[in-house]
N, C-alpha and C positions, 0 to 999 in steps of 0.2 A: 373864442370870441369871433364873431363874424366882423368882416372887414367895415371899414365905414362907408355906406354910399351917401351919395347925395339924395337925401330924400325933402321932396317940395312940400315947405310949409305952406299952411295959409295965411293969409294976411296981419293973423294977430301973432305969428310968430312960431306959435304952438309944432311941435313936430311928430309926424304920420309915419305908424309903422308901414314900411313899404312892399308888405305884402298883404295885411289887412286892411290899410289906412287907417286903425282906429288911432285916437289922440296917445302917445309915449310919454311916462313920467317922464318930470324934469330930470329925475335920476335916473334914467335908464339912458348909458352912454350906446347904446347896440342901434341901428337902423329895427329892429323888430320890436316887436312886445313880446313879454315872456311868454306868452302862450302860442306864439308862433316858433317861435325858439323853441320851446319845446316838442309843439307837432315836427319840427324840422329834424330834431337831434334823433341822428343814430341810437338805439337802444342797445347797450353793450349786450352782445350774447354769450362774451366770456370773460374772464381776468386774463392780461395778459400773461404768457408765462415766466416772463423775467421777475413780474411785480415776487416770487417767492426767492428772489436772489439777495433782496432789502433786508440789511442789518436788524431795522425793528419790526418789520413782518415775520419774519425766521423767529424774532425771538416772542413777539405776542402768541405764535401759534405754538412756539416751543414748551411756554408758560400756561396752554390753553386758558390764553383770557382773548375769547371770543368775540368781545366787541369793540376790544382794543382793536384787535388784527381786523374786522371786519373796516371800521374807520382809519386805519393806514390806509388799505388795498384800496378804497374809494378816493383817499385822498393823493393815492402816487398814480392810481389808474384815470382818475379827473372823471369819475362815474357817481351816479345818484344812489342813495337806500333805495328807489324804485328798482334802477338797474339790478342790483346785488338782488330784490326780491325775487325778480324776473328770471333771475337765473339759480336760484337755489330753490324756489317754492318756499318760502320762509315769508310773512305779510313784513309790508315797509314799517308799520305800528309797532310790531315786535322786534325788526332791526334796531327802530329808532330807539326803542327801551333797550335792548342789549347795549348800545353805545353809549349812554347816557348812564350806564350800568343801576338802572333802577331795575333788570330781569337779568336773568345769570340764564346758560344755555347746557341744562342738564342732562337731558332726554338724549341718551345716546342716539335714538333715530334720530331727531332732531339738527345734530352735531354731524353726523351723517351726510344728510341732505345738504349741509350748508358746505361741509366741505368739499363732498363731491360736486356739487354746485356751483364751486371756486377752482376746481380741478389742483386741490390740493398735490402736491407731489407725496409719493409715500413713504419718503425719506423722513417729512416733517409729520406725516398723520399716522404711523406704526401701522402694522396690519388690523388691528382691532379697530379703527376708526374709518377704514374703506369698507363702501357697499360688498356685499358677497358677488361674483356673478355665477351664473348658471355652472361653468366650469370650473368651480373653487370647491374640494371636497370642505366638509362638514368636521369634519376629524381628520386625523390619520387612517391611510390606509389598514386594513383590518388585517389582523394577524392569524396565522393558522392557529388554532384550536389546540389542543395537547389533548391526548385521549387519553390522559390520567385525571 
């Protein structure tokens, strides 16, 4: 929350966001309007790394229920389903329905993208659920041949 300044109403009382001047609901205790608050807020570019240290994050991702654990991390990181889109490629539409668990998140790519997007540690997401990269063999190394 931004601090409270003094910002000059007009005469009938009303009070002026004070970086747009447009008129502030009654309930809006903030010196700003939402939409400046917004243009202002930092857009998270990542989770923090501790938020995977929390008792019920550990265990939503442990239990892969996805939108459990997508709605902890927003709510211990104080970040938006904008933010978490922004950084996973995943739409806020589709956050919002995984949270709300009216869509379930099956599509291992999918599942993929959201956790490497969260910089999942791979203690909680096994090897099967990190991206490959370039230098990750496919198999195991290949075995000599037996000439029988």
């Amino acid at each position: 929350m931004s601090a409270v300044r003094s910002t000059p109403t007009p005469a009938d009382g009303t009070r002026l966001c004070s970086l747009c001047r447009c008129r502030l609901s009654r309930y809006n205790r903030e010196d700003v309007c939402s939409g400046c608050s917004r243009d202002n807020r930092q857009t998270a570019r990542s989770v923090p790394t501790d938020i995977w240290q929390l008792p019920d994050v550990r265990q939503a991702m442990v239990n892969r229920e996805f939108g459990r654990m997508c709605q902890l991390i927003r709510e211990h990181a104080g970040i938006r389903q904008d933010d978490i889109a922004a950084i996973t490629g995943l739409s806020q539409p589709f956050l919002s329905m995984l949270e709300s668990g009216t869509r379930k998140l099956t599509n291992i790519d999918k599942i993929i993208e959201l956790l490497d997007g969260l910089q999942a540690p791979p203690e909680l997401t096994g090897p099967i659920l990190r991206p490959r990269t370039h230098h990750q063999p496919r198999t195991s190394a290949p075995t000599a041949l037996s000439p029988y």
